[in-house]
C-alpha positions as CSV (number, residue, x, y, z in Angstrom):
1,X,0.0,0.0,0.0
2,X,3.0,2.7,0.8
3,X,3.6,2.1,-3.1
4,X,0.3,3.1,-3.5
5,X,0.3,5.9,-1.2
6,X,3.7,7.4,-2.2
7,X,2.7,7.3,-6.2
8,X,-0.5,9.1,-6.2
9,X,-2.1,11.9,-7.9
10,X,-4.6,12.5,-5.4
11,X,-2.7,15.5,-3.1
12,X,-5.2,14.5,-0.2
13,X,-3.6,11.1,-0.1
14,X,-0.2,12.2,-1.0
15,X,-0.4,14.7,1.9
16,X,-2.1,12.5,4.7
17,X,-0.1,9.0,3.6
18,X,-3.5,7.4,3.6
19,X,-6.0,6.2,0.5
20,X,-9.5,7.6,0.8
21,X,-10.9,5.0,2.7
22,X,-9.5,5.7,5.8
23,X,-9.8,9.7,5.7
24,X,-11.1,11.0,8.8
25,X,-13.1,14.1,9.8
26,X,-9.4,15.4,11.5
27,X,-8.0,14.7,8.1
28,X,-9.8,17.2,6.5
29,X,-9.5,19.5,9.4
30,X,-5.3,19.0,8.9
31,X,-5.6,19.6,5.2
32,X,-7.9,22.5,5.2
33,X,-5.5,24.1,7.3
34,X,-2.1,23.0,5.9
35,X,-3.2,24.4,2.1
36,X,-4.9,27.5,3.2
37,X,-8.2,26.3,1.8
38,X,-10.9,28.4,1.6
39,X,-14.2,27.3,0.5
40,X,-15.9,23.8,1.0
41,X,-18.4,22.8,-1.2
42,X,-20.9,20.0,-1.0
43,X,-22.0,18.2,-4.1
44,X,-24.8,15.5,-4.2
45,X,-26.5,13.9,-7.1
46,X,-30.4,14.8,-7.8
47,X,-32.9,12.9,-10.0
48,X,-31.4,14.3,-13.0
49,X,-28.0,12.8,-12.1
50,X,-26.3,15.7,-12.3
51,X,-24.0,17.1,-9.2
52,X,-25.4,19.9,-7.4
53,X,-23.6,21.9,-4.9
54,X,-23.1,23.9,-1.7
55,X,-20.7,26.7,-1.2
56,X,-19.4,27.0,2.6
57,X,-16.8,30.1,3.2
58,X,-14.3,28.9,5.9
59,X,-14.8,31.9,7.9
60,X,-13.2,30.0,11.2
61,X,-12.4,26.9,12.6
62,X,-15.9,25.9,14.7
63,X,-17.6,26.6,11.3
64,X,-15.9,23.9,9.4
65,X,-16.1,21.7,12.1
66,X,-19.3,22.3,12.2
67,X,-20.5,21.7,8.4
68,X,-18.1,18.4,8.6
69,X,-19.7,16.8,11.4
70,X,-23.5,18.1,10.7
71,X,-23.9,18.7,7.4
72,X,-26.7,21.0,6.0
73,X,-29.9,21.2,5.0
74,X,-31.7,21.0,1.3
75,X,-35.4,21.2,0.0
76,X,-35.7,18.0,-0.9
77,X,-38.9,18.6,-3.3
78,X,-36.5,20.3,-5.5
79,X,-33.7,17.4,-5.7
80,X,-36.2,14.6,-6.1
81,X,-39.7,14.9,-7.7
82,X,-41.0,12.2,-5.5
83,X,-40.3,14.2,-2.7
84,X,-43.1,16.3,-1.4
85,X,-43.1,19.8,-0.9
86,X,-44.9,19.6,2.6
87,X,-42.1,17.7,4.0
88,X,-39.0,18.7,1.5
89,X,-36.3,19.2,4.1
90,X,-33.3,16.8,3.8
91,X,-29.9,16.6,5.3
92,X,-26.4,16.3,3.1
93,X,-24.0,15.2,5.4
94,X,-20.6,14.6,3.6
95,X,-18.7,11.7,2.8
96,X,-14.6,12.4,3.7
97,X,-13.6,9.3,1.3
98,X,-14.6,11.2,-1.8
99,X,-12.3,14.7,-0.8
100,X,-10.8,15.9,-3.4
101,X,-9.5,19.3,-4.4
102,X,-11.2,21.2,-7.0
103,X,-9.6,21.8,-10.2
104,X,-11.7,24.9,-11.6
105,X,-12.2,26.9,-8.7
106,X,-9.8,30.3,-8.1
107,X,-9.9,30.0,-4.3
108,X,-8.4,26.9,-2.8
109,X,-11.6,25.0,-2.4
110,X,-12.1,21.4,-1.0
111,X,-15.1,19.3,-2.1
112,X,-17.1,16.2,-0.4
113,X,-19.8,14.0,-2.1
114,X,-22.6,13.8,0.2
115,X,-25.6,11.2,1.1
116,X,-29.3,12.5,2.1
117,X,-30.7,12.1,5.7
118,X,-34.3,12.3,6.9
119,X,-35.2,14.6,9.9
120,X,-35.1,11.6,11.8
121,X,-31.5,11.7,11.0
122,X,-31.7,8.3,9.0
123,X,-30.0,7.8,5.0
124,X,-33.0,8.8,2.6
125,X,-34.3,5.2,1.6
126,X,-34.8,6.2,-2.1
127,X,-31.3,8.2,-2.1
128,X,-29.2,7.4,-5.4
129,X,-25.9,6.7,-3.4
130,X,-28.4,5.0,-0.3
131,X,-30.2,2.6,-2.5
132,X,-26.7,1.2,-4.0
133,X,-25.2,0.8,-0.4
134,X,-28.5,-1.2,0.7
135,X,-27.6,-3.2,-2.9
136,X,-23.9,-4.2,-2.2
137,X,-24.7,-4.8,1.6
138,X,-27.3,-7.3,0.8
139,X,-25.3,-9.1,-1.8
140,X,-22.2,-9.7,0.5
141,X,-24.5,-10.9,3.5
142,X,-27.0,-13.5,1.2
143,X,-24.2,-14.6,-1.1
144,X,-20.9,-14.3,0.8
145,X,-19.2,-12.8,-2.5
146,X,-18.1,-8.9,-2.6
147,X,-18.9,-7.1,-6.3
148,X,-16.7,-4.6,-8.1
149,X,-17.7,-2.7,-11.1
150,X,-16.2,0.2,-13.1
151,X,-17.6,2.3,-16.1
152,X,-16.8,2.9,-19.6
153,X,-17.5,6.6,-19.9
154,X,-18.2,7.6,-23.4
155,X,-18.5,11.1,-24.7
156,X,-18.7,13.1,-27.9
157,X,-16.6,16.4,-27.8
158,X,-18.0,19.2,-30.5
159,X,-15.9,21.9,-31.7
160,X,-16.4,24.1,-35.3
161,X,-14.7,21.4,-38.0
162,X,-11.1,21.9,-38.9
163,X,-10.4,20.8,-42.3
164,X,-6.5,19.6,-41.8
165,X,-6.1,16.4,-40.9
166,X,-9.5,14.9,-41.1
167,X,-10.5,11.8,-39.6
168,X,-12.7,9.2,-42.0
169,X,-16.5,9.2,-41.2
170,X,-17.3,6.1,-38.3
171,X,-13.5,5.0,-38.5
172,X,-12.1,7.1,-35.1
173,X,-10.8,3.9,-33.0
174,X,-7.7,4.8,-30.9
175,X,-6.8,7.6,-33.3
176,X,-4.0,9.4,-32.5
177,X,-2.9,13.1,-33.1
178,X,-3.3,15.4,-35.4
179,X,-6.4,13.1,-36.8
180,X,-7.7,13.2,-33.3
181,X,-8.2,16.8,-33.1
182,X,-9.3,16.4,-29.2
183,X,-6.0,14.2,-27.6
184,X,-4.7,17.2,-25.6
185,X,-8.2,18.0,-23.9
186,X,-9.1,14.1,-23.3
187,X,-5.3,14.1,-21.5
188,X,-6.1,17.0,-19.4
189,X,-9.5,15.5,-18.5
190,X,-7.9,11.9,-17.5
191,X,-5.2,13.8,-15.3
192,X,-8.0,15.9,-13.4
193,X,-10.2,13.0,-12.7
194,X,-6.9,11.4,-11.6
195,X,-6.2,14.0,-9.4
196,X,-9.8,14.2,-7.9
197,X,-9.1,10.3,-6.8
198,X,-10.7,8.8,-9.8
199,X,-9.1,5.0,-10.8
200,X,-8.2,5.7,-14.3
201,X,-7.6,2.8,-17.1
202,X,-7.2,4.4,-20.0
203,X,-8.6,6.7,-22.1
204,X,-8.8,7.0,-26.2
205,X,-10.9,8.5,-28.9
206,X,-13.6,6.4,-30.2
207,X,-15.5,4.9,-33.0
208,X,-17.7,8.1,-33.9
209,X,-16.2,10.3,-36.0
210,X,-18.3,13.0,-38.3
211,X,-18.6,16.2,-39.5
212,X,-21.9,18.5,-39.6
213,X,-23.2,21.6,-40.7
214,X,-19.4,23.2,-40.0
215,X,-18.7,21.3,-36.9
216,X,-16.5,18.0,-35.9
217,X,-17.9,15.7,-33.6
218,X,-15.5,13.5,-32.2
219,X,-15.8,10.2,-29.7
220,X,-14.0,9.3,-26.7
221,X,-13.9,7.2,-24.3
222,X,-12.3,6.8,-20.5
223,X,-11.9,3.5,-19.0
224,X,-11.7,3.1,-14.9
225,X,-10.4,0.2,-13.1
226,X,-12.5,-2.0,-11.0
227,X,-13.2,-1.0,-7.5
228,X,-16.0,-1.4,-5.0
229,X,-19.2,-0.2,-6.5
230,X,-20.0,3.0,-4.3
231,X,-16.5,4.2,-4.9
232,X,-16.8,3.5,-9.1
233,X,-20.5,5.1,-9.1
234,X,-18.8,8.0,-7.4
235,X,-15.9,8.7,-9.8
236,X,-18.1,8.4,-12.5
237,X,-20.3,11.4,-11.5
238,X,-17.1,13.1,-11.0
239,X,-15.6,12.6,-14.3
240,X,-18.7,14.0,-15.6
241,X,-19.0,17.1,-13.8
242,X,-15.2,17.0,-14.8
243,X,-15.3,16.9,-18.4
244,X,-18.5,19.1,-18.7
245,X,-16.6,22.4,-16.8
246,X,-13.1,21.5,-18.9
247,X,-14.7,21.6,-21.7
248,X,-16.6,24.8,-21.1
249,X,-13.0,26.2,-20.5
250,X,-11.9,25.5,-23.4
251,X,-14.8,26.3,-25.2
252,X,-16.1,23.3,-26.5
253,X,-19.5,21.6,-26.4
254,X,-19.9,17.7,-25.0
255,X,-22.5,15.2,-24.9
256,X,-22.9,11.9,-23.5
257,X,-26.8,11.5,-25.0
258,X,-27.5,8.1,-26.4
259,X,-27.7,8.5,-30.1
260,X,-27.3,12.0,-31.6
261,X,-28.4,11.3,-35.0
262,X,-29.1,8.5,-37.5
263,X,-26.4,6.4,-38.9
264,X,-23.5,7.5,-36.1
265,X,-21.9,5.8,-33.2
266,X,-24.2,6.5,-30.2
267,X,-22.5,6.6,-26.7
268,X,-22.8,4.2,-24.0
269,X,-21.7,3.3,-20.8
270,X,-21.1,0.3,-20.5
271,X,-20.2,-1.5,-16.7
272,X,-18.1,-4.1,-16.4
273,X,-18.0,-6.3,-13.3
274,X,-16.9,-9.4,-11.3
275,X,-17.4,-11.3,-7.7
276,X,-14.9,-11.5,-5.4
277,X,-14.3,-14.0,-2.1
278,X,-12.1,-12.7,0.5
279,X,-10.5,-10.4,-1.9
280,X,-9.5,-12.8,-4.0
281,X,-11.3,-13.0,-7.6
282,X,-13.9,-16.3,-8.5
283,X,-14.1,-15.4,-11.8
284,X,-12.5,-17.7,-13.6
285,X,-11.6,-21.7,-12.3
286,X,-9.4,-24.1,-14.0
287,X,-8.8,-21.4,-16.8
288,X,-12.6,-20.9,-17.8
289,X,-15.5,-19.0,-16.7
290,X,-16.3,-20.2,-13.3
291,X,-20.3,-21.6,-12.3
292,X,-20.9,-18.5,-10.1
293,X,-19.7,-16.2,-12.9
294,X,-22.2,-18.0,-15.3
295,X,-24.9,-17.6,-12.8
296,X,-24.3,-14.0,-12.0
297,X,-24.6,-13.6,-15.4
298,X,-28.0,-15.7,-15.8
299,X,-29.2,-13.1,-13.3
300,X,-28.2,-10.6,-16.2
301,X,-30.3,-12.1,-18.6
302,X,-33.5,-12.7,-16.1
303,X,-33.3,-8.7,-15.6
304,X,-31.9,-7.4,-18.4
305,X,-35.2,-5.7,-20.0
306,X,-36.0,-4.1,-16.5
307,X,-32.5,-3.1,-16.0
308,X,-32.8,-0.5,-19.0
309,X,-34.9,1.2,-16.2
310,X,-32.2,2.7,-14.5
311,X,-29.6,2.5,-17.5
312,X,-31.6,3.8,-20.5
313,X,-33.6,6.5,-19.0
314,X,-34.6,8.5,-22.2
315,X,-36.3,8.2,-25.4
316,X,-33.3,9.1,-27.5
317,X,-31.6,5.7,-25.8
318,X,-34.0,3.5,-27.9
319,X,-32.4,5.3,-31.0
320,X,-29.3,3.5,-30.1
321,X,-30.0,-0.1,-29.4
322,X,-31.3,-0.8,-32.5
323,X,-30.5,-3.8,-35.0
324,X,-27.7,-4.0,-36.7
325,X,-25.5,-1.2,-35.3
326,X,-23.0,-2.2,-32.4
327,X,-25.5,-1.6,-29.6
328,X,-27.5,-4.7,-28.0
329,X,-30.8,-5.3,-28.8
330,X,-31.2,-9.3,-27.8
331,X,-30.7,-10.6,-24.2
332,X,-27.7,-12.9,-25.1
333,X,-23.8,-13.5,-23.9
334,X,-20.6,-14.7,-25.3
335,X,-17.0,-14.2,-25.3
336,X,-15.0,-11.9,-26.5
337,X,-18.1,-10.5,-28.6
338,X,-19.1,-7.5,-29.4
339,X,-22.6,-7.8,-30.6
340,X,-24.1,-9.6,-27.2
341,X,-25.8,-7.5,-24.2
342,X,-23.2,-9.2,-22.0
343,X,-20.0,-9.7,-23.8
344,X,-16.9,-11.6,-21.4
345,X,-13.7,-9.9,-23.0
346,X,-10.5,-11.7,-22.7
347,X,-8.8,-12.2,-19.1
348,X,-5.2,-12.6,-20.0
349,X,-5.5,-16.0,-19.4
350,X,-3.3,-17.5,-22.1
351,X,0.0,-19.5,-21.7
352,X,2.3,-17.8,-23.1
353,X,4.7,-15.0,-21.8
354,X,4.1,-12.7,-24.1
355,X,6.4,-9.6,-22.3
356,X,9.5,-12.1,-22.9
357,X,8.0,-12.7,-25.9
358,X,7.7,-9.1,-27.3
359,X,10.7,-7.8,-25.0
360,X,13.7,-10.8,-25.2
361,X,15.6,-9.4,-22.7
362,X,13.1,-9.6,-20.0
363,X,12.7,-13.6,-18.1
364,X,11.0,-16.3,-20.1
365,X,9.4,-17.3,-16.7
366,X,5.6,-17.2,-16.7
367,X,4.8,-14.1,-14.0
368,X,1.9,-14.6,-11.9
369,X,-0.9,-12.8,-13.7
370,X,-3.7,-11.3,-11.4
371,X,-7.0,-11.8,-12.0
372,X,-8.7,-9.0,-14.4
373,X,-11.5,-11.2,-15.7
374,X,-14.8,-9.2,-15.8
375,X,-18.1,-9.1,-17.7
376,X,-19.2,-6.4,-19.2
377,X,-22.8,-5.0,-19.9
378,X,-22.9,-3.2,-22.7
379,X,-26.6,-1.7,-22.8
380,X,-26.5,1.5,-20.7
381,X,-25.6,4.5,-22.0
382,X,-25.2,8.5,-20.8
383,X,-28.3,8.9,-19.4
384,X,-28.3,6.4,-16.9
385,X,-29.0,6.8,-13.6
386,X,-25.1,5.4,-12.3
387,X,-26.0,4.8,-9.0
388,X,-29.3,2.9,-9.7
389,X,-27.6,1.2,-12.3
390,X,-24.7,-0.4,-10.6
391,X,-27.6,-1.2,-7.8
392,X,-29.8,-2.9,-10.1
393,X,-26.7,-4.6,-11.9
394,X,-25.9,-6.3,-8.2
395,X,-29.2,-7.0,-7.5
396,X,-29.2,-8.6,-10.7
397,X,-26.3,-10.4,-10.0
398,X,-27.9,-11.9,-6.4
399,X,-31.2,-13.0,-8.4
400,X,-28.9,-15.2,-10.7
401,X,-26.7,-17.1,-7.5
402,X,-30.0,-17.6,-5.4
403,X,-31.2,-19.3,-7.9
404,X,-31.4,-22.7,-7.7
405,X,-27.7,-23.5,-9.8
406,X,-29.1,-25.8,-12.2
407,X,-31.7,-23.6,-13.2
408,X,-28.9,-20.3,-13.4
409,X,-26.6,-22.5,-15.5
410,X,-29.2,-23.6,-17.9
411,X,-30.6,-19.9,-18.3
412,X,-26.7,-19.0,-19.2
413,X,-26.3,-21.9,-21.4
414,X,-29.3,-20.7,-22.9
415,X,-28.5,-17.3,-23.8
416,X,-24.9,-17.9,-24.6
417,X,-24.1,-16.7,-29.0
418,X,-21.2,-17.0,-30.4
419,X,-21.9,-15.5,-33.6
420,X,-22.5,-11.7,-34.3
421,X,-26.3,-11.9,-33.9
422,X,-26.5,-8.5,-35.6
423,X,-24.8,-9.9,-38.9
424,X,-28.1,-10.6,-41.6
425,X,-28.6,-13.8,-41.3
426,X,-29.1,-14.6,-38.2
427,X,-32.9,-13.3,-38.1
428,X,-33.9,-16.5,-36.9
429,X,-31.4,-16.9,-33.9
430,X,-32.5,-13.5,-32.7
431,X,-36.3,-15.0,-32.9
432,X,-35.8,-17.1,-30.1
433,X,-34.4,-14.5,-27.8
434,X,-35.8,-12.2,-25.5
435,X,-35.2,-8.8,-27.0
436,X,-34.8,-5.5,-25.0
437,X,-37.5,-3.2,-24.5
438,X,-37.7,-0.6,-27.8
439,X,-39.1,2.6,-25.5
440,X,-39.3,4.1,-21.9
441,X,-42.7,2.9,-22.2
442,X,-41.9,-0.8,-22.6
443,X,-39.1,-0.4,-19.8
444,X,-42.0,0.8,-17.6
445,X,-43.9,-2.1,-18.0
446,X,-40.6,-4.3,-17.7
447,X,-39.6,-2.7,-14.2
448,X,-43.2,-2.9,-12.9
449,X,-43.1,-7.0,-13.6
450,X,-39.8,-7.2,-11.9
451,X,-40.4,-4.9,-8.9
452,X,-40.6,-7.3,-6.6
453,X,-36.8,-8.3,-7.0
454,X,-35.5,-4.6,-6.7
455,X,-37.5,-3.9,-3.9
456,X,-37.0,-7.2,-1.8
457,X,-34.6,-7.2,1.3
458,X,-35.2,-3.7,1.4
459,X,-32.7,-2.5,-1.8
460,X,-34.5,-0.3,-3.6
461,X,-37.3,1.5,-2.1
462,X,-41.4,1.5,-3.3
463,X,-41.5,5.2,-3.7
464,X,-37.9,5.2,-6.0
465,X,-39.6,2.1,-8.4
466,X,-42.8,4.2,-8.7
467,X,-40.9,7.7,-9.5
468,X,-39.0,5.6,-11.6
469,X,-41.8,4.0,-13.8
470,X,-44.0,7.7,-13.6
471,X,-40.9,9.5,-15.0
472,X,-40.4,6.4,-17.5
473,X,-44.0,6.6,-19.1
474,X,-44.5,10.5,-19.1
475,X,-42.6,10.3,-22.0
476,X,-45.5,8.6,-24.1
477,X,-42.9,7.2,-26.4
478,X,-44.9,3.7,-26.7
479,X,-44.2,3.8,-30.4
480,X,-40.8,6.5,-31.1
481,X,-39.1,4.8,-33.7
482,X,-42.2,4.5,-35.9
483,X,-43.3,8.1,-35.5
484,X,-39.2,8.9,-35.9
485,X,-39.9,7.0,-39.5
486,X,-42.7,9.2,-40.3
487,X,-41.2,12.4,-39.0
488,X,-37.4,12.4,-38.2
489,X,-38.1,16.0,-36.9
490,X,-38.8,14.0,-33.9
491,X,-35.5,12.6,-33.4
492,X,-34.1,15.7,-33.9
493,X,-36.3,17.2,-31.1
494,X,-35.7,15.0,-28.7
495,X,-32.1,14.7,-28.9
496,X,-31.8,18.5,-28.3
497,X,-34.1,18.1,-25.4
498,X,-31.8,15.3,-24.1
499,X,-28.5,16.5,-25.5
500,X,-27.1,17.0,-21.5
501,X,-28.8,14.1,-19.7
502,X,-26.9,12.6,-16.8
């Protein structure tokens, strides 16, 4: 860990010799006063996912005890529309393991994530980061397995089109400088999310390249590594609030809506995950998938239509998973493939040293390789609610290994592809599938048949699944993609509606 520690971009942990997890109301105290800091802000994630925030001058040193140990008040009604007016008032009360310093600010200025509290001084039941605590709490007491997650963020940046250097329409994958016209600010991005204690992979530009009406809009993507789920939920919101201000800076426009028009890459946001005993991974056993691996994943495919609930939250996301384009459509699996709702990417699980290999002065000895097998699910997208998300994704993963394991094991064999389904063709293999929900409407209806899973043990609460449903069906988009047919004004309306969802 004193690797860890001594190697890090966060300056909190730097400074204190301590990783987030183990900060301390004193350590804020110690920092506030070591780096002169003077504003805390409070930022805490509403209904439309988006961080809102609190501004606290440190005027002297009873008031910042204060706002650390008690928190503040908020109306409640105006975070949460299932939240009455009559009784609106809530608590934020901060959370020292997400601390970080903020980049943008002109006064040194400390921020905290916080959680809701009732007047009773309780966590808000129906709270975003609440209801995905109640989720990973659950699973580790019912199934004796831990779960880690991480997000592929992707994003389109939009700036007016430069005509040197262009890159080819669709074909953007890991382009590099000066065809990627948007390296520099995606490096700047990565290193402030870095620095604000988010887990970084990697980052890259993306598939979606195009140019239109005088402007280039480019994809990228950032990557995080796996870590518990409330800790990845909360670098993800983050990023976001990250790359939205950066950009502004610099003058650019992003989005991370679903599908921005016809015929282009749309953005997702894809989660991958894997189980964990004792710290140590149980994802893979005698080199292959392991059986609770293909059960968490038949828990996948028993919720996957409701799970577009909390990860496809507006119309414009039933513009991307369509046929025949990347996005799933089918409730399916398989390795290493790109066309399935849950795709298992490779694990680095072959036999071969290939460092020795590619570098011959380096041993010949097979290393020990640590365990980086995951699955991904690849159906979210932008506008998904992350905390809900990861929560139904784990409640998902509990429905699957309480089943009984012959049942879980069949489902999985079941749903497991290994062809590209969306390759023409294979019409009739898609037939016998369950297919995604085409609509908010339809995801409605799915969530209101599987309620009864999300809600049991206490997870997620009654009054969260019916805001979820009433906000789902007031879009009356039972029938989108045929009235986009008829009039593709209608696309066009609705992605500017929902061009900065999430």
């Amino acid at each position: 860990m004193n690797t860890i520690v001594d190697y890090h971009l966060n300056p909190l942990v730097a400074f204190l010799g301590k990783l987030p997890d183990m900060f301390t109301k004193a350590d804020m105290i110690r920092y506030v006063r070591a780096h002169d800091i003077r504003m805390i802000n409070f930022r805490y994630v509403a209904a439309d996912g988006r961080l809102k925030c609190l501004n606290f001058p440190i005027t002297h040193s009873r008031y910042l005890d204060e706002i650390l140990s008690y928190g503040e008040r908020v109306d409640g009604s105006s975070l949460f529309p299932f939240i009455e007016a009559g009784s609106s008032d809530l608590y934020v009360v901060p959370r020292f393991r997400t601390a970080f310093v903020d980049p943008f600010a002109e006064l040194p200025t400390l921020n905290l994530l916080c959680s809701y509290f009732t007047k009773e001084g309780l966590p808000l039941e129906s709270a975003p980061e609440y209801t995905l605590e109640k989720a990973h709490t659950v699973f580790k007491e019912k199934c004796g397995f831990s779960f880690e997650t991480m997000g592929e963020l992707e994003f389109y940046v939009i700036a007016p089109s430069d005509p040197l250097f262009p890159t080819p329409n669709q074909r953007g994958y890991h382009e590099s400088s000066p065809f990627n016209k948007f390296e520099a600010f995606r490096c700047e991005v990565i290193d402030l999310i870095a620095r604000a204690g988010g887990q970084i992979k990697y980052g890259h530009s993306e598939v979606g390249s195009f140019d239109l009406d005088g402007y280039t809009y480019e994809q990228n993507e950032i990557e995080f590594l796996v870590d518990t789920p409330e800790t990845a939920a909360d670098q993800l919101v983050v990023a976001k609030w990250i790359i939205r201000v950066l950009a502004h800076q610099y003058g650019l426009n992003v989005t991370f809506a679903p599908k921005i028009t016809t015929g282009k890459a749309g953005s997702g946001l894809h989660f991958h995950t894997r189980l964990l005993c004792n710290g140590e991974s149980v994802m893979i056993r005698d080199g292959k998938l392991s059986s609770e691996a293909r059960r968490a994943i038949a828990g996948y495919m028993t919720c996957a239509p409701s799970l577009t609930a909390f990860g496809n939250t507006n119309p414009t996301s039933y513009f991307r998973l369509v046929p025949h384009q990347e996005a799933p459509t089918t409730v399916c699996w398989g390795d290493r493939n790109r066309s399935v709702l849950v795709r298992v990417p490779l694990g680095w699980l072959g036999q071969n040293n290939m460092l020795s290999i590619a570098n011959p002065m380096e041993p010949k000895d097979l290393q020990d390789v640590p365990s980086r097998q995951t699955v991904e699910m690849r159906c979210p997208d932008g506008s998904a609610d992350i905390y809900q998300m990861m929560a139904g994704l784990i409640v998902a993963a509990r429905t699957g290994l309480e089943m009984p394991a012959d049942q879980a094991l069949k489902i999985s064999e079941q749903t497991y592809v290994n062809v590209n389904i969306h390759q023409y063709g294979n019409e009739e293999m898609t037939k016998q599938l369950q297919q995604l929900p085409a609509s908010c409407h339809e995801s409605a209806d799915r969530l209101e048949a599987h309620r009864e899973m999300y809600e049991a043990e206490g997870v997620f609460s009654p009054n969260l699944i019916d805001g979820t449903i009433q906000k789902l069906r007031s879009y009356d988009d039972a029938n989108i993609r045929e009235k986009v047919k008829q009039n593709p004004a209608v696309m066009e309306e609705l992605v500017e509606r929902f061009y900065h969802c999430g």
